[in-house]
KEMI-419226 format. One record per residue (C-alpha): residue in three letters; chain; x, y, z. Coordinates in nm, 3 decimals, padded with zeros to 5 digits. Layout:
N
[site ALA A [X Y Z]]
...
This chain:
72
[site UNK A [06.148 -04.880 -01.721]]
[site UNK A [06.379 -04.748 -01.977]]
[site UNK A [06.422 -04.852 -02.305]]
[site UNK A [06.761 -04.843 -02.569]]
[site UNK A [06.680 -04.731 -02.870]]
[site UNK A [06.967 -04.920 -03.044]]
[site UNK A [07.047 -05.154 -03.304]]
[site UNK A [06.995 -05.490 -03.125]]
[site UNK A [07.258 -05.630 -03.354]]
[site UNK A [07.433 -05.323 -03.225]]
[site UNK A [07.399 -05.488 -02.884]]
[site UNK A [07.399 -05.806 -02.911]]
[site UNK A [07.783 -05.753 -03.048]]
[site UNK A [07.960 -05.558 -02.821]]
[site UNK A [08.235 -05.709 -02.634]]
[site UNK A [08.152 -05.893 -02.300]]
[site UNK A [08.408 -05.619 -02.081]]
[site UNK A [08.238 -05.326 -02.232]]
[site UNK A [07.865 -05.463 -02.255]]
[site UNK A [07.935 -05.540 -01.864]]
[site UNK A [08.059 -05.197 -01.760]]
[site UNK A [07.697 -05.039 -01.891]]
[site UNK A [07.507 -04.943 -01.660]]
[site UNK A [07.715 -05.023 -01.369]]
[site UNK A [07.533 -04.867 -01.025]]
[site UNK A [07.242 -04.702 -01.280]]
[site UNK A [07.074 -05.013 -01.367]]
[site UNK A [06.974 -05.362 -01.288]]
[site UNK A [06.790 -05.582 -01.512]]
[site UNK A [06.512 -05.871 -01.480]]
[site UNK A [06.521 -06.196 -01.631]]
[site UNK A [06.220 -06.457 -01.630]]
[site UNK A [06.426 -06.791 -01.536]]
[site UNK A [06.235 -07.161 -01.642]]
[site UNK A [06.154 -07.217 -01.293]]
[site UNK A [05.895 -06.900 -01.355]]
[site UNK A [06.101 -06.722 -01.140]]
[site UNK A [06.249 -06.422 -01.165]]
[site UNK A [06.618 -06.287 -01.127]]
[site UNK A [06.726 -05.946 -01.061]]
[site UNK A [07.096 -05.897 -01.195]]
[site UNK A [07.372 -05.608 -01.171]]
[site UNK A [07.440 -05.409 -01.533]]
[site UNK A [07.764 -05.697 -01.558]]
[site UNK A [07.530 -06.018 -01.532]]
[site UNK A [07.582 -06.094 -01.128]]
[site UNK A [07.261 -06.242 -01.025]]
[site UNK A [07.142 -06.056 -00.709]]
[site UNK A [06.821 -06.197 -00.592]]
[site UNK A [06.512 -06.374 -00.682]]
[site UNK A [06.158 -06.355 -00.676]]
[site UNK A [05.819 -06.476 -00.746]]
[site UNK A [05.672 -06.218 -00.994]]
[site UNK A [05.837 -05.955 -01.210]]
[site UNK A [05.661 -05.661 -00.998]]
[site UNK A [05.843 -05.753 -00.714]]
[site UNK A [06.174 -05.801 -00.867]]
[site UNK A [06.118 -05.439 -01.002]]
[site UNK A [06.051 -05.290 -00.673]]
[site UNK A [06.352 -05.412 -00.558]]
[site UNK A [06.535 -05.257 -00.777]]
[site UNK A [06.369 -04.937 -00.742]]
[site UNK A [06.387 -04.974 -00.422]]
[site UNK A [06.814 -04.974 -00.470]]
[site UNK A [06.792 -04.629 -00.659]]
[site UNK A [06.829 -04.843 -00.957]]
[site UNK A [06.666 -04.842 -01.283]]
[site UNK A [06.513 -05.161 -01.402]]
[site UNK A [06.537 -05.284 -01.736]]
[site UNK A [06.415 -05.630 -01.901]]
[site UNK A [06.611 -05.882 -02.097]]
[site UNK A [06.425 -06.110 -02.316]]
């Protein structure tokens, strides 16, 4: 899993159309969802799939030559 070693104020403020061009085809990312579910997205927020545990959701995106990252 990689990590960004920025500001997360940094983050947290850039504009929607450039935050959503990051990563594009390098990395998806995993979010936990209140149904304890998990969601694997595209870098620009499109939820892909979902799954039971985190591992799995991870794989996946492994398994898509993509590099998983985790949004809390």
């Amino acid at each position: 899993m990689i990590k960004i070693n920025a500001d997360r104020k940094v983050i947290e403020n850039l504009p929607p159309h450039i935050l959503s061009n990051l990563g594009m085809n390098q990395i998806a990312y995993v979010r936990h969802t209140e149904n304890d579910l998990y969601t694997v997205h595209a870098a620009d927020g499109t939820e892909v799939s979902t799954f039971r545990n985190s591992l799995e959701a991870e794989d996946f995106i492994r398994l898509n030559n993509l590099t998983p990252i985790t949004v809390h």
